[in-house]
N, C-alpha and C positions, 0 to 999 in steps of 0.2 A: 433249719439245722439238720445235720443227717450225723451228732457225732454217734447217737445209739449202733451206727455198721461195724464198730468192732475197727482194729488197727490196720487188722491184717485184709480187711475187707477192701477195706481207704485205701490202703497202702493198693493193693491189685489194680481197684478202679482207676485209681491214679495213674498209675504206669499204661495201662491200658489204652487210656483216654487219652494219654501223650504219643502213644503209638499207631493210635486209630487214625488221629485228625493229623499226625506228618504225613501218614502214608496218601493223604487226600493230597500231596502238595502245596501246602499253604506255608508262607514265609516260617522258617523257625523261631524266629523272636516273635513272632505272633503266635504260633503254638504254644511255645511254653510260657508265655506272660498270660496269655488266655484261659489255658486251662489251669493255671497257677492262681489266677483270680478266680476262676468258677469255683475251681474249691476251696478257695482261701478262706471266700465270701459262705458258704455251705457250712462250713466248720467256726471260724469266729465271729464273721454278719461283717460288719463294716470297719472293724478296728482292724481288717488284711488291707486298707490303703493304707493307715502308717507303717505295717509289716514292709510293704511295697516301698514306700517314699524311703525309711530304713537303710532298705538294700540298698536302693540307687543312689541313695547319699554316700554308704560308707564303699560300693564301689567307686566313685567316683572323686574322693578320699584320700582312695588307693597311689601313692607317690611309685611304686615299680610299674603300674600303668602305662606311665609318661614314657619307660623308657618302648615302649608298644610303638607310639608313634613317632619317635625320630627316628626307630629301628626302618618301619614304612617308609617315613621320607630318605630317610639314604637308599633305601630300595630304589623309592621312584626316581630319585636325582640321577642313579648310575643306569635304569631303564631309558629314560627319557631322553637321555642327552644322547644315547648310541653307543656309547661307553661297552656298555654290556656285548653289542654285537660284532666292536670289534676287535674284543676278547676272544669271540670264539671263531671269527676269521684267523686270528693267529694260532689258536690252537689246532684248526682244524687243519692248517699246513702242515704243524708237524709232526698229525696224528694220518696223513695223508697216504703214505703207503702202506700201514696195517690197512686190511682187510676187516672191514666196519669201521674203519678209521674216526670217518666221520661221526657216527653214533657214540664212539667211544669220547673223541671233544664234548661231545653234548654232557656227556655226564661229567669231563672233567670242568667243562667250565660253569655247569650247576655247581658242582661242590664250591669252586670258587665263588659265583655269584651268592651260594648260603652263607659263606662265612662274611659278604660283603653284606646282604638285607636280610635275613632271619623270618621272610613269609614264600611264598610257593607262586602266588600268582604273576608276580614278577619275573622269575625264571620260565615259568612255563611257555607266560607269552612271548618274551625275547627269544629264545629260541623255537618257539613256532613261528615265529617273522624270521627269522635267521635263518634257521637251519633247516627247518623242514623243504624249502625249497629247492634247496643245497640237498638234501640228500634222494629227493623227486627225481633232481639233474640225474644225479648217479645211479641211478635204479634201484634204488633199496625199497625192501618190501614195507609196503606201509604199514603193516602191523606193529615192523621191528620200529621205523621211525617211530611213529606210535607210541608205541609200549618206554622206546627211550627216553620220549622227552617230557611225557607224562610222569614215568620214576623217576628221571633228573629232578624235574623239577620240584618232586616233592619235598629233598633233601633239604631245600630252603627252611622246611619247618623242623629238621634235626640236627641239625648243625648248627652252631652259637655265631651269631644270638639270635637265637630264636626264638620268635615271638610267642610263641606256643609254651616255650617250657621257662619265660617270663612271664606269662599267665599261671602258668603251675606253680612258679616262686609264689605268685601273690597268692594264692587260691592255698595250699597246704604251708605257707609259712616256713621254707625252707631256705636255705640261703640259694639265690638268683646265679650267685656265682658258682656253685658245687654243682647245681643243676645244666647250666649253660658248659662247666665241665665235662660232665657227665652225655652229653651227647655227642663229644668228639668221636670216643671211642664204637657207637652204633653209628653215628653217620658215615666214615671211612669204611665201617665192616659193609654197611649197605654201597656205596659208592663203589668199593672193592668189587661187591657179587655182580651188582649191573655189569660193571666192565670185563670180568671175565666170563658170563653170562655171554656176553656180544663176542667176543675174543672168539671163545670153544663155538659158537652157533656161527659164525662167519667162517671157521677154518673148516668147518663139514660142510658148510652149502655156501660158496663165495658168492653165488649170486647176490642171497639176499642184502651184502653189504661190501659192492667192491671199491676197491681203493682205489683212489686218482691216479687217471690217467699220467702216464711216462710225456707225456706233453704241456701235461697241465705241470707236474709239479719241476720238470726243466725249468716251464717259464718263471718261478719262483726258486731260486739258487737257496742252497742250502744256511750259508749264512745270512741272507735278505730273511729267510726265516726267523731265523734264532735272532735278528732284532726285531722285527715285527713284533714274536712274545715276548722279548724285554720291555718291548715299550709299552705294550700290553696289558702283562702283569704286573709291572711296577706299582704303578700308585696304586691299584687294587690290594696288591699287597703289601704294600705299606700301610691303609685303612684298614685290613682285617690284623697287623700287627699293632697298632695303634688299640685299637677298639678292643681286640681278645684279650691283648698282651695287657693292660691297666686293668680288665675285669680279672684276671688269673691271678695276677698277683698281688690285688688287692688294694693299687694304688687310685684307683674307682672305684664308685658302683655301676650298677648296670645303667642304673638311671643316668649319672654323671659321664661314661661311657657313650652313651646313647647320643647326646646331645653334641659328645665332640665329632663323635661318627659322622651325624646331619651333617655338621660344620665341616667337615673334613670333607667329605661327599659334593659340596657344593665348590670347593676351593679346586677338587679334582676336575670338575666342570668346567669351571674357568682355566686352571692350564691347560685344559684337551682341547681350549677353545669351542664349545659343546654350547659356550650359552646363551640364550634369547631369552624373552619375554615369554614368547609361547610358550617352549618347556616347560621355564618354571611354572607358565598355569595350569599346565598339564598335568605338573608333578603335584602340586599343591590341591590341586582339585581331585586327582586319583586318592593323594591321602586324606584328604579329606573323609571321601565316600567310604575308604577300607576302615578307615578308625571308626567312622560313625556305624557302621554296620557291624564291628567289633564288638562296641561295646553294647550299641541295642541288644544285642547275642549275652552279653555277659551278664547285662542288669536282668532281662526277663529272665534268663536262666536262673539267676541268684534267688528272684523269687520265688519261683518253681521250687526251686531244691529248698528256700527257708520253708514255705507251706508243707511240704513233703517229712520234713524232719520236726516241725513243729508239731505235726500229731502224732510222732513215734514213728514212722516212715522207715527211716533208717534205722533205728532201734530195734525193730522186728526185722528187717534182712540178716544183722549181728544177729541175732538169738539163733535165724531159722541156719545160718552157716555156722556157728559153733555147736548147735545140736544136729548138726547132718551124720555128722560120723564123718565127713569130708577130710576133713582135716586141715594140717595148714596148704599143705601143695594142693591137693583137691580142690580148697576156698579161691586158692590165687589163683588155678587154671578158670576156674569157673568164670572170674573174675573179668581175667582176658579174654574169654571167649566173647562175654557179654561184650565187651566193649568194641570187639572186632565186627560182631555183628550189626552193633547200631552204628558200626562208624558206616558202612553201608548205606542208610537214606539217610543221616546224620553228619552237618559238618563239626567239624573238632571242637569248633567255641562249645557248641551244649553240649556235647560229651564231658568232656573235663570237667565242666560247672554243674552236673548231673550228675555224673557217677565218684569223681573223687571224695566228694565232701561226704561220701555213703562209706565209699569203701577205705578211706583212709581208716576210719575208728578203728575198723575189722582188720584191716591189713596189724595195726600196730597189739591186737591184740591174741593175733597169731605170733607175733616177736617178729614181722618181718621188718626188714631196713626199708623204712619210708621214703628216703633217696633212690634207693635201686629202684622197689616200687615205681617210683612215680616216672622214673627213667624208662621201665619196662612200658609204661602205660603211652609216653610219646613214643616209643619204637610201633607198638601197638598202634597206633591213630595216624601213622602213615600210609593204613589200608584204605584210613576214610579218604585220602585223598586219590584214589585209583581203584576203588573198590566200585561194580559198578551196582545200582543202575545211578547213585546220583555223588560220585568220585567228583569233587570241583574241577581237579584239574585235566581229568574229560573234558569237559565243557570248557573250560578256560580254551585248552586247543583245540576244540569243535569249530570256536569263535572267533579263531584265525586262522584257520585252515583254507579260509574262501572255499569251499567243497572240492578239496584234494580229498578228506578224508570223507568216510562216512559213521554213521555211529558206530557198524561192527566193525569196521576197520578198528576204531580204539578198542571198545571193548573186549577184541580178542585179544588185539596188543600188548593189553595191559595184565591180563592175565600171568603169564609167565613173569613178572615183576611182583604181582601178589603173593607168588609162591615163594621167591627170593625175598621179599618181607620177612614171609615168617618163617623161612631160614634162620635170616638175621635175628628176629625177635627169640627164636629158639636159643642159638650161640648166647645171646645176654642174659637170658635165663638160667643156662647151662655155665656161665663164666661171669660171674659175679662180681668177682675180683678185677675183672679187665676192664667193666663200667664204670666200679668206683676209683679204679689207681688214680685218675686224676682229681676227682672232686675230695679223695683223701690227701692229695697235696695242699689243699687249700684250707689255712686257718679260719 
């Protein structure tokens, strides 16, 4: 037993010893279930396996969960079947003679694909099989390719329904629906900045993103386009008005939403004539492996943060931020930063299930609005997903790139995207009002 160290002692070695053994590389659910047992075991002996058993029982308990995985499976149904990809062959016709044309489809048809599956790895990879080749053809600088389809892709975790901030419904207890509101208004301001981003940087250097060829886009007559994207975006957008439109106004829940989504998602497959056997084991077995990796993430985490706050963990961060003299903006910057920095070797799942259950107490005992908060904190945790050196969805496109790209190729790419992050997470900070208008409409 080592409780004689004092709170504030535990509390350090803790955090320290969760920081030492990631930076080693070792799976994160095996990190923080590890080191959540080491000191579980240290501080109560053997009664931290029911602590444990506990967790994993009452996450798994958890009914907004469910809606986690059919969110997944409609992801992989509209990946899998090609659906996705020839989304953004129609968009990219009639984004074809702007200068980045291309670049600029990639992000509109992420934003599309976010509001259809609500996770990152899905858009990423569909458009690194898509587009990336397509815009190789065209000579566009690979950095900017890069840097695009890495922050397209990330949107899938900002934009509703996202899986991410149906994790933060369950984890802080807020309504699924205000939350999944509340990301419209950051996902369109980020979607916004990428495209004008690409817009202003292709009209001072048209190299690095020029527009189709007066040949190419002859062979594609103006209205052969404009059905191309109707037929396109139809059912896509019928599923994202189905699935949004029931969660906003309340005639769902996320959970109930979720399920008609799958179902919906699968029926679109069948009319695009997309469907085989194979697919669906493809699709079925992708979500398989995302959910179970989800939630190994959730439950070890869950234990981590109970051990952590079960010897006052949490209770000494509160004290050492109310007696800083910080104050309440002071606390929240501080807040963010921290989170910005471990989203870095950190993916999202232990983030949120680490640092919310800390800083939510302290958030609401500065009088901040819980909702905005926890809104600010997903704007925030879109750096983990482009932030280098271990950004997933780097590596998601490292891994379909076939070595077009190389690692500094992303990594510089992505940089200017990090910056327009926290642009955008500034403006939501700075305009309060514009986050919540929507999840204020919702009873």
């Amino acid at each position: 037993m080592i409780e004689g160290l004092g709170v504030e002692l535990m509390s350090i070695l803790m955090l320290a010893a969760l920081i030492i053994v990631l930076m080693f590389g070792h799976p994160i659910a095996f990190v923080f279930g590890g080191v959540g047992l080491i000191f579980g075991y240290l501080l109560r002996g053997p009664s931290v396996f029911y602590m444990f058993t506990s967790q994993a029982m009452g996450t798994m308990d958890s009914g907004i969960l469910v809606a986690i995985v059919m969110f997944i499976l409609m992801a992989n149904l509209l990946v899998k079947s090609g659906i996705a990809e020839d989304l953004f062959e129609a968009i990219r016709y009639l984004m074809g003679p702007l200068r980045g044309g291309v670049a600029v489809a990639v992000i509109v048809v992420c934003m599309i694909l976010a509001a259809c599956t609500g996770i990152v790895g899905a858009a990423v990879v569909s458009m690194g099989l898509a587009a990336l080749p397509v815009m190789m053809k065209y000579g566009y600088e690979k950095r900017l390719a890069a840097g695009t389809i890495c922050a397209g892709g990330t949107l899938g975790i900002m934009l509703p329904p996202s899986v991410m901030l149906i994790a933060l419904a369950d984890l802080t207890g807020l309504s699924a629906g205000k939350l999944l509101a509340g990301g419209v208004f950051p996902g369109f301001l980020l979607g916004g900045l990428y495209i004008l981003y690409i817009v202003i940087r292709c009209r001072l250097r048209p190299e690095l993103g020029p527009a189709l060829s007066l040949e190419e886009r002859a062979a594609v007559p103006v209205n052969a386009r404009l059905k191309l994207a109707v037929k396109s975006i139809l059912a896509p957008g019928l599923l994202i008005l189905i699935v949004l439109g029931s969660i906003f106004t309340g005639v769902a829940t996320a959970r109930e939403a979720s399920g008609v989504g799958a179902f919906l998602s699968f029926v679109i497959v069948l009319i695009y004539r997309r469907f085989s056997w194979r697919m669906l084991r493809e699709a079925l077995q992708s979500t398989a492996k995302s959910v179970a990796m989800v939630m190994f993430i959730i439950v070890a985490t869950n234990c981590y943060t109970a051990v952590f706050l079960d010897f006052g963990g949490g209770k000494v961060i509160m004290e050492y931020m109310v007696a800083s003299g910080l104050g309440k903006w002071g606390a929240f910057f501080v807040m963010m930063l921290f989170i910005f920095i471990l989203g870095m070797p950190i993916e999202w799942v232990g983030i949120i299930y680490l640092v919310v259950p800390i800083f939510l107490p302290i958030v609401i005992k500065f009088g901040i609005d819980p909702l905005w908060f926890t809104i600010c904190v997903a704007v925030n945790m879109q750096n983990a997903f482009i932030s280098p050196p271990a950004g997933a969805s780097m590596f998601y496109l490292l891994g379909v790139s076939k070595g077009t790209l190389t690692t500094a190729d992303v990594f510089r790419g992505v940089m200017p995207f990090v910056i327009l992050q926290l642009i955008g997470l500034g403006v939501c900070i700075a305009f309060p009002s514009a986050v919540l208008f929507l999840p204020n409409l919702i009873k």
